[in-house]
C-alpha positions as a Python dict, from the first residue, in 0.01 Angstrom:
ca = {
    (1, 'X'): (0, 0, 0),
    (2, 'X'): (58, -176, -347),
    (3, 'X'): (285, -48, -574),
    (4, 'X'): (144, -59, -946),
    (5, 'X'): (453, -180, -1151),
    (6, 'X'): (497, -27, -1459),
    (7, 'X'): (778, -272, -1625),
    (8, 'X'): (844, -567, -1475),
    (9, 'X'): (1075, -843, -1583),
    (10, 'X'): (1143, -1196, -1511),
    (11, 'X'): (1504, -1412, -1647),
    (12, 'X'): (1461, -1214, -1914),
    (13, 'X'): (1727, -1333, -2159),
    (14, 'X'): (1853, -1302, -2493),
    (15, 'X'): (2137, -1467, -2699),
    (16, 'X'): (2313, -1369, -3047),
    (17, 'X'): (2397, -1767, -3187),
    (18, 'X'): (2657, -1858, -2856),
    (19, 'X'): (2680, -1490, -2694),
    (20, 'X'): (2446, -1413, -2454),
    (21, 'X'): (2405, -1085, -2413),
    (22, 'X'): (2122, -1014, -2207),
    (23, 'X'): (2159, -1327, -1904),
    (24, 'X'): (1874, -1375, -1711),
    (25, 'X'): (1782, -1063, -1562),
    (26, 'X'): (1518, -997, -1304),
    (27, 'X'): (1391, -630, -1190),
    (28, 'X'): (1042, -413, -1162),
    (29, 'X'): (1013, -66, -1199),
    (30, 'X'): (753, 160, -1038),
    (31, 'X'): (442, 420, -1122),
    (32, 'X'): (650, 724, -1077),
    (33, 'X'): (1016, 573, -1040),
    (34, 'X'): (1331, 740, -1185),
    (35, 'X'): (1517, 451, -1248),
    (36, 'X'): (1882, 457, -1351),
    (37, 'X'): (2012, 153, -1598),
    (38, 'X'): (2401, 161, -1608),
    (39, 'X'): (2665, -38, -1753),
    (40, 'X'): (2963, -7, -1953),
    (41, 'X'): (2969, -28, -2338),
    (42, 'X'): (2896, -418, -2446),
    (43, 'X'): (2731, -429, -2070),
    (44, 'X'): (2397, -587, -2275),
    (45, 'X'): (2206, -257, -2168),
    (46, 'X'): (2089, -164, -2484),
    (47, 'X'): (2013, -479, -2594),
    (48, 'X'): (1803, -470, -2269),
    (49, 'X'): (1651, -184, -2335),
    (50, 'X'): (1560, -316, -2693),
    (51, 'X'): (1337, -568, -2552),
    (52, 'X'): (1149, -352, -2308),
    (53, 'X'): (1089, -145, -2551),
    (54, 'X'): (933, -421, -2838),
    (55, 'X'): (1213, -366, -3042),
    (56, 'X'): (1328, -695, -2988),
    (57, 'X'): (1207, -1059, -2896),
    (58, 'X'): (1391, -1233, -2570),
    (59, 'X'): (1516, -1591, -2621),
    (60, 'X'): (1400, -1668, -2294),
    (61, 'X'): (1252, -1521, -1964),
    (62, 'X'): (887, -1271, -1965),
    (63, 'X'): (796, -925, -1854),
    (64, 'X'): (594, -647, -1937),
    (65, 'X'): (604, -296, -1982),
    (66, 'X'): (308, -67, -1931),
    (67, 'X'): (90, -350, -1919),
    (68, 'X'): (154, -517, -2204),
    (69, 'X'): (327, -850, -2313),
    (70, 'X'): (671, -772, -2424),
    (71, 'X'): (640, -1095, -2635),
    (72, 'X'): (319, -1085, -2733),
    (73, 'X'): (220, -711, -2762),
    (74, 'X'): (546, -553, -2887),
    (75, 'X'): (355, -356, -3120),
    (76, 'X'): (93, -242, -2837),
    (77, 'X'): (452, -129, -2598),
    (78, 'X'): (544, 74, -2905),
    (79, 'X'): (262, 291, -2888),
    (80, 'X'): (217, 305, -2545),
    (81, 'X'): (581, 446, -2409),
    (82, 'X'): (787, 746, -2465),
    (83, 'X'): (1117, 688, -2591),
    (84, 'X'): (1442, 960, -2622),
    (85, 'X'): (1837, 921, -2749),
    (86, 'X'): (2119, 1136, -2764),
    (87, 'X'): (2171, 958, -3117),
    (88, 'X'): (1814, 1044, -3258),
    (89, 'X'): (1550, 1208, -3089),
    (90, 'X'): (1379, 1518, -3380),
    (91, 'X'): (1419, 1623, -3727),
    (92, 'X'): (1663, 1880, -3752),
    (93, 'X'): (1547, 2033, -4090),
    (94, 'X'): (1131, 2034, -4012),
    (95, 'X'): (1011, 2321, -3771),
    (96, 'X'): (957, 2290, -3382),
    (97, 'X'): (524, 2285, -3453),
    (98, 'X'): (636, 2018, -3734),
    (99, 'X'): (814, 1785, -3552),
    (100, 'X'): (541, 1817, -3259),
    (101, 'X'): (316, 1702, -3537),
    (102, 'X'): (510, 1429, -3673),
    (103, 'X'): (572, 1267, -3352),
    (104, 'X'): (184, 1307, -3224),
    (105, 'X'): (83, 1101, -3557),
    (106, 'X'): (318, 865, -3487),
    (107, 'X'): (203, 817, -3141),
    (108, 'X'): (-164, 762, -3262),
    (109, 'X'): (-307, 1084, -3148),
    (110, 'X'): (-611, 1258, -3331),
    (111, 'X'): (-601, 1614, -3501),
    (112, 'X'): (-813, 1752, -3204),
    (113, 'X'): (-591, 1572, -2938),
    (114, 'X'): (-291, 1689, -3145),
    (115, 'X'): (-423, 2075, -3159),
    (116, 'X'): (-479, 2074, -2765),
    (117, 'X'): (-132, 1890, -2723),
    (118, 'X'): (45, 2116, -2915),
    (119, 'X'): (-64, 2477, -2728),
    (120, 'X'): (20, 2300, -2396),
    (121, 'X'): (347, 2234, -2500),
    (122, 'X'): (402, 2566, -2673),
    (123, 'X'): (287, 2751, -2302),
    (124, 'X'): (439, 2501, -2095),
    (125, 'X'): (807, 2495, -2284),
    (126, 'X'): (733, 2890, -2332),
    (127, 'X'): (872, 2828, -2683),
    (128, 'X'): (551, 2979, -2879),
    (129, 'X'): (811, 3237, -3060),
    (130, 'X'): (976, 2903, -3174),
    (131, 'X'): (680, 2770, -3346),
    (132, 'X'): (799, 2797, -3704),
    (133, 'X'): (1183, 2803, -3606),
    (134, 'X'): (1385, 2525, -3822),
    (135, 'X'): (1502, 2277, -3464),
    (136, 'X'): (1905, 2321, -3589),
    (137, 'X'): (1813, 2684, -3561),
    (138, 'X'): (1711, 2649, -3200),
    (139, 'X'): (2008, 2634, -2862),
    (140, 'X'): (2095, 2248, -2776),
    (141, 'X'): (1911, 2315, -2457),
    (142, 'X'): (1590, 2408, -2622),
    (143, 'X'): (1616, 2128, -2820),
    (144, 'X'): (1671, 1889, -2562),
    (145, 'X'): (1281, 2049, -2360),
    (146, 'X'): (1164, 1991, -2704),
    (147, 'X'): (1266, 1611, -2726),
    (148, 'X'): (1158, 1523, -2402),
    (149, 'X'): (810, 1689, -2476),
    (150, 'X'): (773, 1514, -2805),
    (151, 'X'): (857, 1198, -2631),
    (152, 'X'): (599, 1236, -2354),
    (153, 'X'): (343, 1393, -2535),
    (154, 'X'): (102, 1115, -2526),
    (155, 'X'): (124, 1104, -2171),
    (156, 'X'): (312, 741, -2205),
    (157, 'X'): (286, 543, -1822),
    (158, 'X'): (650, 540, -1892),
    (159, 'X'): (943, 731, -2095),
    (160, 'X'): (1249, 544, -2216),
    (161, 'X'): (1575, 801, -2225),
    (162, 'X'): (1865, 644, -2388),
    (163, 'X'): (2184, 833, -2293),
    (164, 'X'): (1961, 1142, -2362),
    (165, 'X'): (2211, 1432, -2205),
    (166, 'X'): (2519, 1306, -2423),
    (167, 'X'): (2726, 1576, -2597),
    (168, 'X'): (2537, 1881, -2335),
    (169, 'X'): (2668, 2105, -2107),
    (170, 'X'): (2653, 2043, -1718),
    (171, 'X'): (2396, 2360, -1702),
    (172, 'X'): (2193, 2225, -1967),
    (173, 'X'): (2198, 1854, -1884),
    (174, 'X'): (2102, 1946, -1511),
    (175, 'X'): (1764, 2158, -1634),
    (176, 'X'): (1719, 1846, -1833),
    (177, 'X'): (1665, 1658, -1504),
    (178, 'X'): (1414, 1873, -1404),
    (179, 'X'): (1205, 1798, -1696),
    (180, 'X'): (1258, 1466, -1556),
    (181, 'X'): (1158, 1527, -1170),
    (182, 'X'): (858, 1685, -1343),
    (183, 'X'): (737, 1386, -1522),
    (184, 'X'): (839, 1180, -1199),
    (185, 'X'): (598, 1367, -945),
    (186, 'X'): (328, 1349, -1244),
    (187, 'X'): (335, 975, -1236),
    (188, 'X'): (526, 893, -1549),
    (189, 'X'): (797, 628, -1458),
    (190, 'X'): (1126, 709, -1628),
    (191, 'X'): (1385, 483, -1745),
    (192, 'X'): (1668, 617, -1831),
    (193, 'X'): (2059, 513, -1895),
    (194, 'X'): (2390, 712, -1894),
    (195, 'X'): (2728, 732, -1904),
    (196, 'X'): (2763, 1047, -1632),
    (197, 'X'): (2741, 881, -1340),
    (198, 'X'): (2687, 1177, -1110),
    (199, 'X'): (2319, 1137, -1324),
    (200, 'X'): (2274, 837, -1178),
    (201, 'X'): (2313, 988, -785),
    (202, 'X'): (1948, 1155, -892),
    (203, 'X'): (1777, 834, -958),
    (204, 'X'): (1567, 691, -698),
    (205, 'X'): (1688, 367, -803),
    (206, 'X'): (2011, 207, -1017),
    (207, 'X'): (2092, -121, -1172),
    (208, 'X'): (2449, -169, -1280),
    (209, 'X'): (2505, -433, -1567),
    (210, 'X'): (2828, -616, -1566),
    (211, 'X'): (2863, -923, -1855),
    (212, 'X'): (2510, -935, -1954),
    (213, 'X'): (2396, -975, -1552),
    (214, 'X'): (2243, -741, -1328),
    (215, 'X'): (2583, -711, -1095),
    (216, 'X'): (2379, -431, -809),
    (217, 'X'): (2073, -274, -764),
    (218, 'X'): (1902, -57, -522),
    (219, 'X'): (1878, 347, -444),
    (220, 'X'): (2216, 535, -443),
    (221, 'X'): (2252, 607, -151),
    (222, 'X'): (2211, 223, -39),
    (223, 'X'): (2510, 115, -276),
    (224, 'X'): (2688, 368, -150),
    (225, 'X'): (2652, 296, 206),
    (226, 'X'): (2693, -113, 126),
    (227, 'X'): (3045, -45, -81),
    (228, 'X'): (3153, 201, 203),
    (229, 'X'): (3192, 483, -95),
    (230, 'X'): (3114, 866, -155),
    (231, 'X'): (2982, 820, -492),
    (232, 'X'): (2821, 584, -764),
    (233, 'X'): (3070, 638, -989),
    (234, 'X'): (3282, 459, -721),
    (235, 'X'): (3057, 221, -663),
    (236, 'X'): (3045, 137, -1059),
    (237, 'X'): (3436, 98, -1048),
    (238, 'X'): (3392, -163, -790),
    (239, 'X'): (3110, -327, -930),
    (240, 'X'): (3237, -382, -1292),
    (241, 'X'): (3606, -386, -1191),
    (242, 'X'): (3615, -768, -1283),
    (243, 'X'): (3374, -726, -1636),
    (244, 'X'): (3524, -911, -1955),
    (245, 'X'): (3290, -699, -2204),
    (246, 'X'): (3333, -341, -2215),
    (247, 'X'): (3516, -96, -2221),
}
């Protein structure tokens, strides 16, 4: 059976004047795959991530994400993805049915697609009594179903979470998964990086960036077997024990 390849990646590469932060990195990513992008601060991870997401032109090497050119068609990748942070992901001072709006213009939708988008979230999220609630007015965890939502609701072929349980409880950043495994079994490939590593044990697959390079990748449970460990957070320490950049 083939397996359609939502982002897929070849030497990509990308240097700042004589730093190369991004060094020649090679991966796809299925339909459907949770896949777990780690690396220390100054890894080149978000610089990475920058590129998949059209953000920002490689120096060198070709890929593409959701089908498009990530050279050519940045503009296209923008529209067609889903993309989260911990940093910025709604507008604290608009309304939960206002920032659904926002965010469906943004993503191209049309008023009727919008209208139908918007009562499936409200029943889905069971947040209709939060319709005209201000977002700061609304629990983090709330907040966090409503990001995700906004982020996917274009049905995207794939969602881009950027340290997206940051700052959260362990209760609230665990039923944030679940949104995830959700999106997973529906199809939508996630990509997603973090610093809580014990995240990383629910990804079907993991990269680890060390120095701009991809340093391991495969499932968790294969690192874990290969570095004779108990954990991925192990398996990190070993892995980037030797990294110049970082932390």
């Amino acid at each position: 059976m083939v397996t359609e390849k939502v982002i897929s990646v070849t030497d990509l590469t990308k240097r700042f004047g004589s730093f190369t932060a991004v060094d020649h990195i090679s991966f796809d990513v299925a339909k459907g795959e949770i896949f777990g992008f780690l690396g220390a601060n100054g890894a080149g991870k978000t610089t990475a991530m920058r590129m998949l997401c059209g953000l920002s032109i490689p120096t060198a090497g070709d890929g593409t994400v959701a089908g498009f050119d990530i050279i050519s068609q940045a503009e296209s990748i923008k529209r067609n993805i889903g993309y989260m942070s911990q940093k910025f992901s709604l507008y604290s001072s608009l309304t939960v049915e206002e920032n659904i709006n926002l965010f469906s213009t943004i993503y191209g939708m049309t008023s009727l697609q919008i209208m139908d988008a918007s009562e499936r979230l409200f029943n889905e999220l069971g947040m209709d009594a939060m319709r005209r609630s201000y977002v700061k007015d609304i629990p983090v965890g709330w907040q966090q179903k409503l990001a995700f939502a906004v982020a996917t609701i274009h049905r995207p072929k794939v969602v881009f979470l950027d340290e997206p349980t940051g700052g959260v409880d362990p209760v609230t950043r665990r039923k944030f998964w679940e949104l995830i495994y959700k999106a997973s079994s529906e199809g939508m490939t996630v990509f997603v990086t973090t610093h809580y590593l014990d995240e990383a044990e629910y990804c079907n697959r993991i990269s680890i960036m060390v120095d701009g390079k991809i340093s391991a990748l495969d499932s968790p449970s294969a690192l874990k077997e290969k570095y004779h460990v108990e954990t991925i957070d192990e398996v990190f320490r070993i892995v980037a024990k030797n990294a110049k950049r970082g932390d």
